[in-house]
C-alpha positions in Angstrom: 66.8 151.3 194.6 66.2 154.8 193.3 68.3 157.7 192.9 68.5 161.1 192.8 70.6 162.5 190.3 71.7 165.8 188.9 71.4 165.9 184.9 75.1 167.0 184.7 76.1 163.6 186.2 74.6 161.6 183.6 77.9 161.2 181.7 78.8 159.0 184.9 76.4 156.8 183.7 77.8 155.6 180.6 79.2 152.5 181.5 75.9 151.2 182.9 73.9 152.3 179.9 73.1 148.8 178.9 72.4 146.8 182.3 69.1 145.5 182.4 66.7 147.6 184.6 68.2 150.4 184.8 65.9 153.4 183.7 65.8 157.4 184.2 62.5 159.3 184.9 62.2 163.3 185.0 59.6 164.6 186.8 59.2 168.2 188.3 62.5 169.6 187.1 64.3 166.5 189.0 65.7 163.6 187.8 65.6 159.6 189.0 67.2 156.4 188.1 66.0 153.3 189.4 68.6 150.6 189.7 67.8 146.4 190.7 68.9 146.0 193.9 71.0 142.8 192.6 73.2 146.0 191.3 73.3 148.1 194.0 77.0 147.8 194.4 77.3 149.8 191.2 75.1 151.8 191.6 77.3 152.9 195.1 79.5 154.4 192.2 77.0 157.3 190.7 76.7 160.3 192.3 73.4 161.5 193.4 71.6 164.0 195.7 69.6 161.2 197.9 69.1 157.4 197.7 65.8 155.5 198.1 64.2 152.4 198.7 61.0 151.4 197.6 58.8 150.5 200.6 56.6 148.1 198.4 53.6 151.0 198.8 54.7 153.6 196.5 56.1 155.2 199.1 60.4 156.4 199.2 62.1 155.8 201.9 65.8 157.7 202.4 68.4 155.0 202.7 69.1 154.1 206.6 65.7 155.5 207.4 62.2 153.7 208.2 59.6 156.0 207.2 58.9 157.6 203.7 59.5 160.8 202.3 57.5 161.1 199.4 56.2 158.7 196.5 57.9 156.8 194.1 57.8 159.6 190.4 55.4 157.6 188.3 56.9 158.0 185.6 57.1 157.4 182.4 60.6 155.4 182.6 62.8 155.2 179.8 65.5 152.6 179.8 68.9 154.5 180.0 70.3 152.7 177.4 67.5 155.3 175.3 68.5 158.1 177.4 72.3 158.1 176.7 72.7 157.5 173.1 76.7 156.3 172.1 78.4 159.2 170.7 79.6 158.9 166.6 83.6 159.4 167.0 86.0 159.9 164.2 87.3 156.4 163.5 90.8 155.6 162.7 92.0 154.4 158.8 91.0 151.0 158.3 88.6 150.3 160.9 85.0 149.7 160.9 82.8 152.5 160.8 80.8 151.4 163.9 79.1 153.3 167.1 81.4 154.4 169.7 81.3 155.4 173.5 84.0 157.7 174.9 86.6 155.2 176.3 89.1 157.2 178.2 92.1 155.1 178.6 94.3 155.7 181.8 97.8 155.1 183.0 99.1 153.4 185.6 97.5 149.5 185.7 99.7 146.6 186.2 101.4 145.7 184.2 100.8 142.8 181.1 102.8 140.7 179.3 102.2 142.1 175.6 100.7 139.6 172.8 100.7 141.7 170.1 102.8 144.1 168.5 101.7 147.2 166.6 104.6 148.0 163.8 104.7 148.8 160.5 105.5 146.4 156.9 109.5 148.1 156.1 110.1 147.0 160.2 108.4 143.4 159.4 110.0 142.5 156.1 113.7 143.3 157.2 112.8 140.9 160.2 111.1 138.4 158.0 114.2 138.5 155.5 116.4 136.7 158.1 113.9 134.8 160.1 112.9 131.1 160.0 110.0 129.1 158.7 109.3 127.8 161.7 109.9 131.3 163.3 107.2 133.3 161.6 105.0 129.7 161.6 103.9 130.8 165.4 102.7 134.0 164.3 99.7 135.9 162.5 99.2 139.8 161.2 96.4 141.6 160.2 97.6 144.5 158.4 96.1 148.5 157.8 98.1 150.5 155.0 101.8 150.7 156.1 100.4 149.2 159.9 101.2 145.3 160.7 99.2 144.0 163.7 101.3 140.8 165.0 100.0 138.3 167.7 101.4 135.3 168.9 104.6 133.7 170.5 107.4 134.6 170.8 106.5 138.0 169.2 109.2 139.6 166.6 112.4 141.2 168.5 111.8 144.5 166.5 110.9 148.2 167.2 107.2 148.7 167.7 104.6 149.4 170.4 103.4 146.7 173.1 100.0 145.7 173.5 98.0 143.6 175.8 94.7 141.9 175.5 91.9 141.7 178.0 89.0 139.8 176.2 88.4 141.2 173.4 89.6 144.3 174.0 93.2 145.7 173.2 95.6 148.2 174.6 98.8 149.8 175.0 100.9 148.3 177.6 100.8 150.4 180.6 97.6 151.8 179.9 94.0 150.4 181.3 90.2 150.9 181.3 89.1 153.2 184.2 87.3 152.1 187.2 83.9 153.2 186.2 84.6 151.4 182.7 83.6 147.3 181.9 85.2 145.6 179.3 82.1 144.3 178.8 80.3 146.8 178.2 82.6 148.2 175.8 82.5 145.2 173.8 79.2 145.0 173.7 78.4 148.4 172.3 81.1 148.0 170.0 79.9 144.8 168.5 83.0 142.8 168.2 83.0 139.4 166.8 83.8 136.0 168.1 87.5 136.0 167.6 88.0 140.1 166.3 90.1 142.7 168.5 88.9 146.1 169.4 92.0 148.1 169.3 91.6 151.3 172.1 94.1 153.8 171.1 95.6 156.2 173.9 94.3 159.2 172.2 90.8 157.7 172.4 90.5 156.5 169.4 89.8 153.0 168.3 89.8 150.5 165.4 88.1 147.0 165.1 89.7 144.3 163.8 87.8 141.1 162.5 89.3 137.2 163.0 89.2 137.5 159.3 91.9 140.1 158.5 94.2 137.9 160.2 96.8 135.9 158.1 100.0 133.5 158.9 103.3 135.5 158.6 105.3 134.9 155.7 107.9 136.9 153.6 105.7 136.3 150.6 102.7 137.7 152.3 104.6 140.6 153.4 106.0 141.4 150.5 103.0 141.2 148.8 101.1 143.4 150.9 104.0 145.7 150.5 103.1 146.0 146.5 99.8 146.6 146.8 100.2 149.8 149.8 
């Protein structure tokens, strides 16, 4: 399938940046993408001035029609994964450093039953000073300055905000990806490991977290954590 496409559209293309065969050609001032047909439902998605089928000959044939309307732009064709580079964002405090694509999270998905709990070390070490063993046994944190990440169940009855995970990808209850947006993707451009959290802040922000900076709950390990921040 090809399409014709305006240059100021090609921000809707972000999410699809890394499927396979897609690629962007500009010839005479106008600009195509050429999509597998195996994709085409996507594709339904982008806006575009005309859509075209190949006709096997070289030829373009409108959508709906029979009979061509020009030829297919020879080219060259650059994968658009070259053509839309990820953005560099400012990252949050104790994050990784890595590449990131604007990820515009937006209100009003269904709702999720939280499994982790964003708070911070005073809120966790006055729960921790009265809770069981056996309690904090069912839990683990991965801590950022003041900041305590919790995750499992039944999470800590305290004040904090409510998070939900969606592969490896997490976010403020109530909040979602948008429609043109695939965990997926995001994941993949982010480069999260097997196991690690991606952590998409509301104000667009985000912060990885790797399996590794996750430790059992214990008053001892909170404490200690408290000394050292």
């Amino acid at each position: 399938m090809l399409l014709e496409i305006e240059e100021k559209d090609f921000g809707e293309l972000g999410p699809m940046r890394t499927r396979a065969g897609w690629e962007v050609c500009g010839e005479g001032g106008r600009w195509w993408l050429r999509v597998p047909e195996s994709d085409a439902g996507m594709a339904a998605m982008v806006p575009s001035l005309g859509r075209y089928r190949d006709d096997g000959m070289g030829g373009m044939v409108p959508v709906g029609k029979r009979l061509p309307v020009g030829g297919v732009p020879a080219g060259p064709w650059e994968p658009l994964v070259r053509v839309l580079p990820v953005a560099m964002p400012e990252v949050r405090a104790g994050g990784r450093a890595d590449g990131r694509v604007m990820v515009q999270l937006v209100p009003g998905v269904a709702e999720r039953r939280a499994s982790l709990l964003l708070t911070d070390l005073e809120t966790m070490l006055r729960w921790a000073g009265g809770a069981s063993r056996l309690r904090m046994g069912r839990l683990e944190m991965a801590v950022s300055g003041r900041r305590v990440l919790v995750r499992g169940e039944p999470l800590p009855p305290v004040s904090g905000e409510a998070w939900y995970v969606e592969g490896s990808l997490a976010m403020p209850c109530g909040l979602g990806l948008g429609e043109r947006c695939w965990g997926g993707w995001v994941e993949t451009v982010l480069g999260v490991g097997r196991g690690g959290l991606v952590l998409l802040f509301a104000d667009g922000g985000y912060e990885v977290v790797p399996v590794e900076a996750f430790v059992g709950v214990t008053l001892g390990a909170l404490r200690r954590t408290a000394g050292r921040t």
